[in-house]
BAKOL-465856 format. One line per 3 residues: number of its first residue (from 1); for each residue x negated, y, z of N, C-alpha, C, CB. Coordinates in steps of 0.2 Angstrom, whole numbers, plus 2048, in hexadecimal, padded with zeros to 3 digits. Glycine has a CB too. Layout:
REM residues N
NUM) X:Y:Z:X:Y:Z:X:Y:Z:X:Y:Z ~ ...
//
This chain:
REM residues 164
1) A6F:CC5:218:A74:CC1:21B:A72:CC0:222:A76:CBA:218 ~ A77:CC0:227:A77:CBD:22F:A76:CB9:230:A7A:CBD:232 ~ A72:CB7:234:A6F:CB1:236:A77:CAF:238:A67:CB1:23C
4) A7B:CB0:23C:A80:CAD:23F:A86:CAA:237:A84:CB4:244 ~ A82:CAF:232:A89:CAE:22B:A86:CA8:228:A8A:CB4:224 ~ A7F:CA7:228:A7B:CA3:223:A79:C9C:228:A73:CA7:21F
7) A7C:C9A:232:A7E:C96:234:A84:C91:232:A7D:C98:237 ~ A8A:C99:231:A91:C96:231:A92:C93:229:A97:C9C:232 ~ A8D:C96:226:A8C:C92:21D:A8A:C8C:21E:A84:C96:218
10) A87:C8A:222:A82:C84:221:A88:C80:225:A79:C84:225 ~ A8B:C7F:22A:A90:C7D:22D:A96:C7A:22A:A91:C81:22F ~ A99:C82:225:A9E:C7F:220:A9C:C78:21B:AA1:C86:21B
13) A93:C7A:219:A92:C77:213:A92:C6E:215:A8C:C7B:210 ~ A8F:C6B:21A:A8F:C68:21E:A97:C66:220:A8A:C6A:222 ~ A9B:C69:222:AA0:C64:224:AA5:C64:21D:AA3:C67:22B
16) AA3:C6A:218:AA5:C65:213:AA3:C60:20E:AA7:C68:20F ~ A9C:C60:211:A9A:C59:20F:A9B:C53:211:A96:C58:20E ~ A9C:C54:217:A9F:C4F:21D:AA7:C4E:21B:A9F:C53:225
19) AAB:C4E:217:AB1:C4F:219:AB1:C4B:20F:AB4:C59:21B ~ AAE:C4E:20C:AAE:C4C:203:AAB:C43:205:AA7:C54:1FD ~ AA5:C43:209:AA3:C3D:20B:AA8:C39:20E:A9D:C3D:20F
22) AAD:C3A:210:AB1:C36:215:AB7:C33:20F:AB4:C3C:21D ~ AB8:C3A:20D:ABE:C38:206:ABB:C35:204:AC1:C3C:202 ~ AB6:C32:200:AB4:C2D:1FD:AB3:C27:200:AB1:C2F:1FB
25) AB4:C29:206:AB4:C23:209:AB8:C1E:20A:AB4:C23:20D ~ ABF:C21:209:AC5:C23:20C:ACA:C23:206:AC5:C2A:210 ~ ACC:C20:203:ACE:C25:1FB:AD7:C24:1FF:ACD:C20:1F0
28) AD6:C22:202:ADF:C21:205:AE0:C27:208:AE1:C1B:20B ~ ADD:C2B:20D:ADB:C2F:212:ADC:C36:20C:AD3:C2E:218 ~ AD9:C36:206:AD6:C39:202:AE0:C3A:1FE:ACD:C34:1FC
31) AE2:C36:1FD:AE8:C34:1F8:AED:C37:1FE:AEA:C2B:1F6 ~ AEC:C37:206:AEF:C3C:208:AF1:C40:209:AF0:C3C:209 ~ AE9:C42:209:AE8:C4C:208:AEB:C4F:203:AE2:C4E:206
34) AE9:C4B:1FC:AEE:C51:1F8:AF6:C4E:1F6:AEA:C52:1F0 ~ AF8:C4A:1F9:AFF:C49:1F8:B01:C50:1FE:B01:C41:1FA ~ AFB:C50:204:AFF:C56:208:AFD:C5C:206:AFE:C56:210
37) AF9:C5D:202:AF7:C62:1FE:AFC:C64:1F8:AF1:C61:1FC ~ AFF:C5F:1F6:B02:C62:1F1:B09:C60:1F4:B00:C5E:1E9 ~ B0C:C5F:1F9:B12:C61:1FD:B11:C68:200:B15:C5D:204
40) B09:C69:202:B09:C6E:206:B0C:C77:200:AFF:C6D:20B ~ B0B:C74:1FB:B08:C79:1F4:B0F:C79:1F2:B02:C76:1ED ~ B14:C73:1F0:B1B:C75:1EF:B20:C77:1F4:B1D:C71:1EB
43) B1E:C78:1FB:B23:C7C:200:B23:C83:1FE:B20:C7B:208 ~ B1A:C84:1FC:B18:C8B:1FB:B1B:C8F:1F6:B12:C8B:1F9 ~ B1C:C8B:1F1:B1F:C8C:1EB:B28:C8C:1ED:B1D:C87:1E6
46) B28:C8A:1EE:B30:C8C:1F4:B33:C8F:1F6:B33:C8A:1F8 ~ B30:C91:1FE:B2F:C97:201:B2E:C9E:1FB:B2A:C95:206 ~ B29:C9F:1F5:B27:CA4:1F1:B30:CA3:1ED:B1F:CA3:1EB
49) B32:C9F:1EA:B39:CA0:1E7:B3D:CA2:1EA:B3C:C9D:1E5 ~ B3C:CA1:1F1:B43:CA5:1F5:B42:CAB:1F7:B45:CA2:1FB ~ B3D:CAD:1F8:B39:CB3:1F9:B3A:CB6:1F3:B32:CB4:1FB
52) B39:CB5:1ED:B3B:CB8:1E5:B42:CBA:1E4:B38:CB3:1DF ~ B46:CB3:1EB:B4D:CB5:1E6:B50:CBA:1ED:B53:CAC:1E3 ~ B4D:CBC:1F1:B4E:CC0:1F7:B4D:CC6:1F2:B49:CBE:1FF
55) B48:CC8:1EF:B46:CCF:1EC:B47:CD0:1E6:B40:CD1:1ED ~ B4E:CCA:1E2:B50:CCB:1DC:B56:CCE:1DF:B4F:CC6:1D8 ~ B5B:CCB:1E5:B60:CCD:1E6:B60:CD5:1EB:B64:CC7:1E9
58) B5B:CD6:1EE:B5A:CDD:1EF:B59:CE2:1EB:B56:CDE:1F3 ~ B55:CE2:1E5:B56:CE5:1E0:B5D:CE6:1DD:B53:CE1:1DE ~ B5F:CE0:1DB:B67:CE1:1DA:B6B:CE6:1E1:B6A:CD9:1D9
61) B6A:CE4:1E5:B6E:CE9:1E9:B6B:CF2:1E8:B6E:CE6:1F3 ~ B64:CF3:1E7:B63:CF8:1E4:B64:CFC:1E2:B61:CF7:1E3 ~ B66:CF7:1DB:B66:CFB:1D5:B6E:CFB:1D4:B61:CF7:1D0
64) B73:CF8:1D9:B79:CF9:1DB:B7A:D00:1DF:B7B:CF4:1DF ~ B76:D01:1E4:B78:D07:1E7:B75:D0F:1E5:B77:D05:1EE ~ B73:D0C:1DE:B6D:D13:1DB:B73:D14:1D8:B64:D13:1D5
67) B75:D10:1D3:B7B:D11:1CF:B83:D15:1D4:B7D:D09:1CB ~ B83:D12:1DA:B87:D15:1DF:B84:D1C:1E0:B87:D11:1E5 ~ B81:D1C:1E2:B7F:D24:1E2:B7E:D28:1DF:B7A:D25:1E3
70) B7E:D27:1D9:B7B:D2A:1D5:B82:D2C:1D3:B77:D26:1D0 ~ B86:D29:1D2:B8D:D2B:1D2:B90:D2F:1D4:B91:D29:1D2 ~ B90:D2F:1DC:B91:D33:1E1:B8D:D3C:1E0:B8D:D2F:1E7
73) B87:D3B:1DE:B83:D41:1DB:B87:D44:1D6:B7E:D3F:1D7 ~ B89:D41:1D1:B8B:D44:1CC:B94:D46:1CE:B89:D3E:1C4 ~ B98:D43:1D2:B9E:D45:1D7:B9D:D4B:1DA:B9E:D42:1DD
76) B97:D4B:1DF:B96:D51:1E2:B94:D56:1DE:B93:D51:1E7 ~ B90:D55:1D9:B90:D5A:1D5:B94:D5F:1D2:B8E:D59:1D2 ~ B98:D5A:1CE:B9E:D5E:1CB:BA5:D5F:1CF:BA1:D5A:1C5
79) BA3:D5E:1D6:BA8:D60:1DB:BA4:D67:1DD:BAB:D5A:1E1 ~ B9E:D6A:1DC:B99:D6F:1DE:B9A:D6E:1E5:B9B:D76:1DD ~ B95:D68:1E8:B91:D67:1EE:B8C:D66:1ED:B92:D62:1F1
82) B87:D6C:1E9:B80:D6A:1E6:B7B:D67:1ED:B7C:D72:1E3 ~ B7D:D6B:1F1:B78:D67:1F7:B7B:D61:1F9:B76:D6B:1FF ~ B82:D5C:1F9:B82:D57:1F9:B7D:D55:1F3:B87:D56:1F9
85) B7E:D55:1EE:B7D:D54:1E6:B75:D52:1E9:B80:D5C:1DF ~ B72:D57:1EA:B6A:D56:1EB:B6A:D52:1F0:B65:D5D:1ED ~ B6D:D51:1F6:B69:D4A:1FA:B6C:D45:1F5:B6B:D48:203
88) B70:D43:1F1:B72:D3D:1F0:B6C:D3D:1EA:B7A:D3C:1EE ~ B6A:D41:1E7:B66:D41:1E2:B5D:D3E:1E6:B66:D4A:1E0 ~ B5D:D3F:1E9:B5A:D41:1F0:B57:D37:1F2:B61:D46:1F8
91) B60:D36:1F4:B5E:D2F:1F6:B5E:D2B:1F0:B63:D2C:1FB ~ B60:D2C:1E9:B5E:D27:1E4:B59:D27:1E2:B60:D28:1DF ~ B55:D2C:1E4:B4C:D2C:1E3:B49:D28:1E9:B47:D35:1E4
94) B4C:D27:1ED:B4B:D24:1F4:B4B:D1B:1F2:B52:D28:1FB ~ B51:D1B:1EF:B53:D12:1EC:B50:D12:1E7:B59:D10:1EA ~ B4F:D18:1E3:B4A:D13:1DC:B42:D11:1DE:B49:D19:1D4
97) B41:D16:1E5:B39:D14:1E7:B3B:D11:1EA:B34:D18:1EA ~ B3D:D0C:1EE:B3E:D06:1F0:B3F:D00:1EA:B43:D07:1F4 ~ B44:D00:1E6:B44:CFB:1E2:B3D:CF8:1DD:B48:CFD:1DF
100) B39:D01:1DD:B33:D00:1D9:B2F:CFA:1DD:B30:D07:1D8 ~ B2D:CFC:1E4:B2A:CFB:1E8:B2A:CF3:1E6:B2D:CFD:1ED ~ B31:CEF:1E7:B35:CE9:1E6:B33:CE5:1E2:B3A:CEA:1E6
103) B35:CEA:1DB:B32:CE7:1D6:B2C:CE4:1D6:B31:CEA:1D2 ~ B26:CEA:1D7:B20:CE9:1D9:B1F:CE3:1DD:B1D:CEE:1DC ~ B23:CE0:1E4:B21:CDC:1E6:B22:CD4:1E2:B24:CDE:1ED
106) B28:CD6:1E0:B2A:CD0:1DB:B27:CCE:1D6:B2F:CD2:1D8 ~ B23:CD4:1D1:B1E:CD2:1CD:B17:CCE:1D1:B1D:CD7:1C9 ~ B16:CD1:1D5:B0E:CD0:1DB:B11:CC6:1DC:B0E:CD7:1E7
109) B18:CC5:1DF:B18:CBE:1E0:B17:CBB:1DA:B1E:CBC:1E3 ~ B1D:CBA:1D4:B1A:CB7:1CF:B14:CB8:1CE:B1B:CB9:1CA ~ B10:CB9:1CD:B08:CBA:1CE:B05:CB6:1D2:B06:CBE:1D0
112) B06:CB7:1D7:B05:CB0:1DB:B06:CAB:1DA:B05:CB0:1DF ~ B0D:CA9:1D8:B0E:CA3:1D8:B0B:CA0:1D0:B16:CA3:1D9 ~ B0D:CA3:1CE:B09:CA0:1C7:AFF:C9F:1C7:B0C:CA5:1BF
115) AFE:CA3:1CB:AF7:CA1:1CD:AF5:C9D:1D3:AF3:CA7:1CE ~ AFA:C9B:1D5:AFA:C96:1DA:AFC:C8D:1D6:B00:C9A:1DF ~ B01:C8F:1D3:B01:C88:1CE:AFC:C89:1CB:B07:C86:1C9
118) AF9:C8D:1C8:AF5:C8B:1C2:AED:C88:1C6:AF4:C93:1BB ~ AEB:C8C:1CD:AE7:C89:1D1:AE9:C80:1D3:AE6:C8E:1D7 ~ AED:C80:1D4:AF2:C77:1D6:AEF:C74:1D0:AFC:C77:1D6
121) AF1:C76:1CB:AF1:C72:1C3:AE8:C73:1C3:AF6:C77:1BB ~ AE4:C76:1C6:ADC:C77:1C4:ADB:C71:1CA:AD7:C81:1C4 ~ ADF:C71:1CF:AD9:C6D:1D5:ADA:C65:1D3:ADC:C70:1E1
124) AD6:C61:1D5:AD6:C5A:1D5:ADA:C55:1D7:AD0:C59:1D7 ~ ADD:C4F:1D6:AE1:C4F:1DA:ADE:C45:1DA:AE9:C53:1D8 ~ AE0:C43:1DE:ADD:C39:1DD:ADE:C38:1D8:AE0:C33:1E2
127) AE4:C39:1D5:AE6:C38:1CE:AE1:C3B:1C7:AED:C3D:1CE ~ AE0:C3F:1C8:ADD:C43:1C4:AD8:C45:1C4:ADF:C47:1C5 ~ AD3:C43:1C8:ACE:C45:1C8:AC8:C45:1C2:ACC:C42:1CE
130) ACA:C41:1BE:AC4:C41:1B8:AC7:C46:1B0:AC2:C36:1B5 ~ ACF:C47:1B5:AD3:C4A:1AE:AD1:C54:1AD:ADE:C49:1AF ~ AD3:C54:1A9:ACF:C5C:1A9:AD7:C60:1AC:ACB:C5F:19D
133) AD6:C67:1AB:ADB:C6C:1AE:AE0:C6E:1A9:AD9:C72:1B0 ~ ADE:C6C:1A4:AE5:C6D:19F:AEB:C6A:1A0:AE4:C6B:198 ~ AF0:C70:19D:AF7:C6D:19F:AFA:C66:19D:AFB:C71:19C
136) AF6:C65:198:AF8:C5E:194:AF5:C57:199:AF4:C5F:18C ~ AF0:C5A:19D:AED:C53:1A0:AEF:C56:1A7:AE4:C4F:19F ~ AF2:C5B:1AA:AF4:C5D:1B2:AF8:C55:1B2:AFB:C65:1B3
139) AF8:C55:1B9:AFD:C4F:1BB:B05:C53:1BA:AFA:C4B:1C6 ~ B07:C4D:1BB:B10:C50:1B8:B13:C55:1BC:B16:C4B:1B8 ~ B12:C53:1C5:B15:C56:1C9:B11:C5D:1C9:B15:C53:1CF
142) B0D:C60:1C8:B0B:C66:1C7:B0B:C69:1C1:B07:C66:1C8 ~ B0C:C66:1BB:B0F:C69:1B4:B17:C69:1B6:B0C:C64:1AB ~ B1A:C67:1BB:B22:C66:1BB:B22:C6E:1C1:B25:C5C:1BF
145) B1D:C6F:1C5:B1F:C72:1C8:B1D:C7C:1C6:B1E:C6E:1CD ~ B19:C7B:1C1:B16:C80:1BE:B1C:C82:1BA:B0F:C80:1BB ~ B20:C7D:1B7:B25:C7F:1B2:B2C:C82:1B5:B27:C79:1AE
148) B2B:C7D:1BB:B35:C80:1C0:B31:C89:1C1:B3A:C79:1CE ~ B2B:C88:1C4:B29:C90:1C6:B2A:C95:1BF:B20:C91:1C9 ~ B28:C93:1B9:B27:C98:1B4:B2F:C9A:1B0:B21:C94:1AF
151) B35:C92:1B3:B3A:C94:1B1:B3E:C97:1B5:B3C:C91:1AD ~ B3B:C97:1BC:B40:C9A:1C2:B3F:CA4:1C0:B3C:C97:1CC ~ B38:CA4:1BF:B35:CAD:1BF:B3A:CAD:1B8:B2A:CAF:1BD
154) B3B:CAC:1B2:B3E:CAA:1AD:B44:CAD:1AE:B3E:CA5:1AC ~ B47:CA8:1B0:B4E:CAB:1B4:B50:CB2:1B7:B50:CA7:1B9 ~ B4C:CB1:1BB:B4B:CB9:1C0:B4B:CBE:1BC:B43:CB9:1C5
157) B46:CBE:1B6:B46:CC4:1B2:B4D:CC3:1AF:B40:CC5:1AC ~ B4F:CBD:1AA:B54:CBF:1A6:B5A:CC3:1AB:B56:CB9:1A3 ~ B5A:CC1:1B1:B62:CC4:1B6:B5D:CCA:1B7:B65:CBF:1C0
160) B58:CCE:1B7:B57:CD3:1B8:B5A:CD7:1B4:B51:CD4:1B7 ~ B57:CD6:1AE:B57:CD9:1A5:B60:CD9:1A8:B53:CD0:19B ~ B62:CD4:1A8:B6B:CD5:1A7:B6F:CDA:1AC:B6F:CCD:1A8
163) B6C:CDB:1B2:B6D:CE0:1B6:B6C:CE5:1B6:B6B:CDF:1B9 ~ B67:CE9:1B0:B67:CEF:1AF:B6C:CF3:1AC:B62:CEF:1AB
//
């Protein structure tokens, strides 16, 4: 290790001791932090549902214009425009790799977001500090908010599933 990495170690470690000393000092200062911690955590979780529902409804427009196309393909086909027929063929490979893509990003956020609540529901809160991480002793606003996340992704699939 660098002398410069194993300075900036001793630094961090020290001013978070400086900072854990002060909250205790402080438990009001301490009660504020994570009240803005845990506003700061359900914005986050906000902003991820609208971003989930941004690439649930693109998806749908997707998987609208594959089926458009796709039609169009099978049109110019049987009107013998094979080289129409092949770009259209062409660009429904073009939209289904994009939707894949989408998906992918869609599944990657659920992912985060449920490892993002389930880190919320593990960290400590003034409330909570001697209660363990289980769901059953989480403080409420974080067992409340791991549940709207798990039945928002919920939803999102079932309107998937139904869109197919």
């Amino acid at each position: 290790m660098s002398p410069a990495a194993d300075w900036l170690e001793q630094l961090e470690a020290r001013l978070e001791q400086q900072l854990e000393a002060f909250l205790r000092a402080n438990p009001a200062q301490e009660a504020l932090l994570n009240e803005q911690a845990r506003r700061d955590q359900q914005q986050r979780q906000r902003q991820q549902l609208l971003q989930a529902e941004a690439l649930r409804s693109e998806l749908l427009q997707i998987a609208a214009d594959v089926r458009e196309w796709r039609d169009r393909s099978a049109r110019a086909s049987s009107a013998g425009a094979a080289d129409l027929a092949t770009r259209a063929d062409q660009h429904v490979a073009q939209l289904m790799e994009r939707g894949r893509l989408r998906w992918q990003a869609l599944e990657q956020l659920g992912r985060e977001v449920r490892n993002n609540v389930a880190a919320a529901a593990a960290q400590p809160t003034a409330a909570a500090h001697t209660s363990s991480a289980s769901p059953a002793n989480e403080p409420l606003d974080q067992a409340w908010a791991r549940f709207e996340v798990d039945q928002e992704l919920e939803a999102m699939r079932r309107r998937q599933q139904r869109s197919r």
